[in-house]
N, C-alpha and C positions, 0 to 999 in steps of 0.2 A: 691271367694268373695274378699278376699286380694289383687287379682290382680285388680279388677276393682276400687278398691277403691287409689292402687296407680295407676291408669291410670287419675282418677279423679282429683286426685293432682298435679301431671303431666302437666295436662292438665293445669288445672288451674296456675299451674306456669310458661311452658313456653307462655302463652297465656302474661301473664305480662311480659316476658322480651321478646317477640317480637314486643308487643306495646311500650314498650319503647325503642327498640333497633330502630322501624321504627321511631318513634316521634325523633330521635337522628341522624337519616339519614337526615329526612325532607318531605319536601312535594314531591321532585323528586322522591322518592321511590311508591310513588301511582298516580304519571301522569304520561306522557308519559314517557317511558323507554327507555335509553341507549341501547347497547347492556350488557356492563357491569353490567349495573342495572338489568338486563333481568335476566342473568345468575346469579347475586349476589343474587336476590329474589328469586328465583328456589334452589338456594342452602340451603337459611336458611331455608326454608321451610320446604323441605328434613331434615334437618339435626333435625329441631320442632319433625316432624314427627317419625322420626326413635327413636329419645330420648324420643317420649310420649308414645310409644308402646312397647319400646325395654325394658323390663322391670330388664333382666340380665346386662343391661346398666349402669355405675353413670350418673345420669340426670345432675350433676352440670358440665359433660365435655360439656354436647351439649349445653347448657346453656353458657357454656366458647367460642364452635365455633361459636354459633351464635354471641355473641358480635364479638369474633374478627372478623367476616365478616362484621358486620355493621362497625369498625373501619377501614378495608380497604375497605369499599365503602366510607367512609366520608375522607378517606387520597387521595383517586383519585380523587374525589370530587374536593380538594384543587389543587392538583398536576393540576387537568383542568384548573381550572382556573389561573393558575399562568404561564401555556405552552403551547401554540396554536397547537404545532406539537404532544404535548400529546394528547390533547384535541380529534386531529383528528385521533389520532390513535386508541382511546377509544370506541369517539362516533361515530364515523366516519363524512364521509362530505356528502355536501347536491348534489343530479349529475343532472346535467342539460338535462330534456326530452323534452324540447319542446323552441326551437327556433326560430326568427324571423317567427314564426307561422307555423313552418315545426317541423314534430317530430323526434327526432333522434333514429331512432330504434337502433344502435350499443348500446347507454346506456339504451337503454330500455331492452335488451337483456341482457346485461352486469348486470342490477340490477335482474332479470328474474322476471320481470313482463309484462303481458300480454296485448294486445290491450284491454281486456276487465276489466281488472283491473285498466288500466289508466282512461280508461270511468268512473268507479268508481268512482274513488278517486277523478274526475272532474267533478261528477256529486253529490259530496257532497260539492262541490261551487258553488251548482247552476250554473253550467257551464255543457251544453246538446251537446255543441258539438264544438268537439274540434281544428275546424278553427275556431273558434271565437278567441282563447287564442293566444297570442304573444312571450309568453314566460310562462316558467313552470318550478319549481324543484324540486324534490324529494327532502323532508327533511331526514336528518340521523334515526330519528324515526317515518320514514313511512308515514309521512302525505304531502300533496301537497303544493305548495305554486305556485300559476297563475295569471298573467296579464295579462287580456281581451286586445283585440286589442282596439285603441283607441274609435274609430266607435260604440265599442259594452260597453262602458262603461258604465255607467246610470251617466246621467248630477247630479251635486252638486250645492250648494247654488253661490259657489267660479266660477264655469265655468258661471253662470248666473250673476257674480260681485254683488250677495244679499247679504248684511249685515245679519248676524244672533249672537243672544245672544250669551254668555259666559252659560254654565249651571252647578251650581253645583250641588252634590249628595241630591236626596230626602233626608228627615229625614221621619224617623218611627217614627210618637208621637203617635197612638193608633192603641195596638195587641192587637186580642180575645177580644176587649169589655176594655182593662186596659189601662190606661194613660202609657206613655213610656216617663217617667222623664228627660232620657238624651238624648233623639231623643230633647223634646221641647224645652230646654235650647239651643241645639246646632242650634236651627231652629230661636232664637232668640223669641219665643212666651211664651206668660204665658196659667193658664188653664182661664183664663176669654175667651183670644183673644180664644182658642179653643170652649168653649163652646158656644158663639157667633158664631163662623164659623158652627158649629153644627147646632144647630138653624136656621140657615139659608135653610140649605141644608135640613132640615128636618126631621134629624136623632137622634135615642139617643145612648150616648156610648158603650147601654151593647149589641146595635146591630153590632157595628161595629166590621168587623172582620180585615181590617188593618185601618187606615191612614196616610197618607204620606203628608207633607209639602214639597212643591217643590222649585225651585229657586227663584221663583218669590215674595215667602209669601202665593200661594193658598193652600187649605187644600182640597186633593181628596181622597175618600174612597170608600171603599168596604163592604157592608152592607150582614150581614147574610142570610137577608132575601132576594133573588134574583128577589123577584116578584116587590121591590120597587125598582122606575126608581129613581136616584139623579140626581138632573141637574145639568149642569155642572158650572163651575167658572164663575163669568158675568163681575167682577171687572174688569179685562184688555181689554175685547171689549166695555164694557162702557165707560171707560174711554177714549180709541180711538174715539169712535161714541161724545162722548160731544168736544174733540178737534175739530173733523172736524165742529161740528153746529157751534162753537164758530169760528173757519176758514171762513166759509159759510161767518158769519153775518156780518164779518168784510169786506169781498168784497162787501155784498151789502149795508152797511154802505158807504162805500168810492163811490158805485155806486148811491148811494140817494143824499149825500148832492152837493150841491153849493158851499162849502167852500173849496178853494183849501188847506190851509192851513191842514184842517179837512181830506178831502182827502187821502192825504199826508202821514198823520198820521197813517188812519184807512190802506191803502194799505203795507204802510209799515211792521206795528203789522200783517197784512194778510202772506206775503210772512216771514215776520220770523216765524211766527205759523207753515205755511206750510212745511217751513225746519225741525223746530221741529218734524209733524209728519213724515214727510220722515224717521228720523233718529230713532222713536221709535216704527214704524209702526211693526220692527222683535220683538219689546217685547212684543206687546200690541194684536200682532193677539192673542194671543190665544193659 
C-alpha cells in the first residue's frame, strides 16, 4: 500500500515539473518537432517515467534530469537562432523533390520516402496529382511545401485587378448566452448598440451560443436553437442598393430636364456617385 501511495505522489510531482519544465521550453515542444526536440521529448519522458516507478530511486535526481534537459533544449533553442549552420545541423534542411515539375527521385530516395508517401503528403494540399506541382520541398519536419504550376492555380481577387477590403479580427461580444465585456469595448460597441442588433435579428442573449462583431460593425451569431433561421446582415447591401437608385435618378434627372445648366450638374453628381460605388462596391457586397 506504501508503494502505491508513493507512486501517487510521484506522479503527482513529476506531472508538475514536466508541465512547467515544457511551459519553459515553449510552444516548439508540443508542435511540430525538431529532430532534437524528438529525441529531447522521448528522453524526459523516460526519465518521468522511470523516476515515478523506480521507487528504490531519489525522485529529486529525475526531477534534476528532467530540468536539465529542458535547459539544453531551451540553450540549442538559442544557439539556432543565433547560427544558421547550427540551425542546420540540429534541425536539419528542407530537400528539394519536385522540380521544374519533374520529381527527383535521387532525393526522394535519399530522404526514403516512397512514391506513395509523396502522394500523401501532396494530397494533404489538396494536391491529387502530382504533374500539377512545379516545385515541392520537404520541410526538415516532415511536412510538404508545393507550388501548383501556374495554369492550375485557382485565380485571386489580384489576378482579376478587384479591389477587396482590408479585414480585421472578429470580436467575440456574446459566449453561452453572456456579454464578453472586452470583445465589445475592443469592437468599438456598447450593450445598447448590441441589444438593438439583437432585436433586429430576432434573437435574445440567453440563446446565443457565440456572437462575433466583424470588421465591418455587423453582429453575426449562432443561436442555440438550430431550428431558428437568422437572417443575415441587410445594412451593407442596402446601403449599396439606395447608392445605385440615388445613381439611377440622377441620370434620369439630367435625361428629363431642358436645362443645360441643370443637366450638367445632375450628370456630373451621376458619374462622381458612380465612382463612388465602383470604389465601395468590395465593402458593401456583403
Amino acid at each position: 500500500m506504501d508503494g502505491f501511495i508513493e507512486v501517487f505522489y510521484r506522479s503527482i510531482i513529476f506531472l508538475i515539473v514536466l508541465f512547467l519544465t515544457t511551459k519553459l521550453i515553449g510552444k516548439k515542444q508540443i508542435s511540430q518537432l525538431s529532430f532534437f526536440e524528438y529525441v529531447s521529448g522521448i528522453t524526459i519522458g523516460s526519465i518521468a517515467g522511470e523516476a515515478i516507478t523506480g521507487l528504490e530511486k531519489n525522485y529529486l535526481q529525475g526531477a534534476g534530469a528532467i530540468i536539465l534537459f529542458g535547459i539544453v533544449t531551451i540553450l540549442v533553442d538559442v544557439l539556432s537562432l543565433k547560427s544558421k549552420y547550427f540551425r542546420d545541423a540540429i534541425e536539419g534542411k528542407g530537400t528539394v523533390i519536385i522540380k521544374d515539375g519533374k520529381i527527383l527521385e535521387d532525393n526522394l530516395k535519399k530522404e526514403r520516402y516512397t512514391i506513395d508517401e509523396l502522394s500523401a503528403l501532396l494530397r494533404q494540399k489538396n494536391i491529387f496529382k502530382v504533374t500539377d506541382v512545379e516545385f515541392a520541398l520537404l520541410e526538415p519536419r516532415g511536412n510538404i511545401t508545393a507550388l501548383l504550376k501556374k495554369e492550375n492555380r485557382p485565380l485571386t481577387p489580384k489576378d482579376l485587378e478587384m479591389k477587396m477590403p482590408n479585414e480585421k479580427e472578429p470580436q467575440t461580444v456574446i459566449m453561452d448566452g453572456n456579454i464578453i465585456e472586452e470583445g465589445l469595448r475592443a469592437s468599438g460597441k456598447g450593450r445598447g448598440w448590441l441589444y438593438t442588433e439583437l432585436e433586429k435579428l430576432g434573437a435574445i442573449i440567453d440563446n446565443v451560443f457565440i456572437g462575433q462583431v466583424d470588421s465591418y460593425g455587423e453582429l453575426t451569431i449562432d443561436l442555440y436553437d438550430d431550428k431558428i433561421q437568422v437572417p443575415a446582415p441587410q445594412q451593407r447591401p442596402l446601403l449599396l442598393a439606395t447608392l445605385k437608385k440615388t445613381q439611377a435618378d440622377l441620370e434620369i434627372f439630367a435625361l428629363s430636364t431642358e436645362c443645360e445648366k441643370s443637366k450638367a450638374m445632375y450628370k456630373k453628381n451621376a458619374d462622381l456617385l458612380q465612382d463612388t460605388i465602383e470604389n465601395l462596391s468590395p465593402y458593401l457586397n456583403g
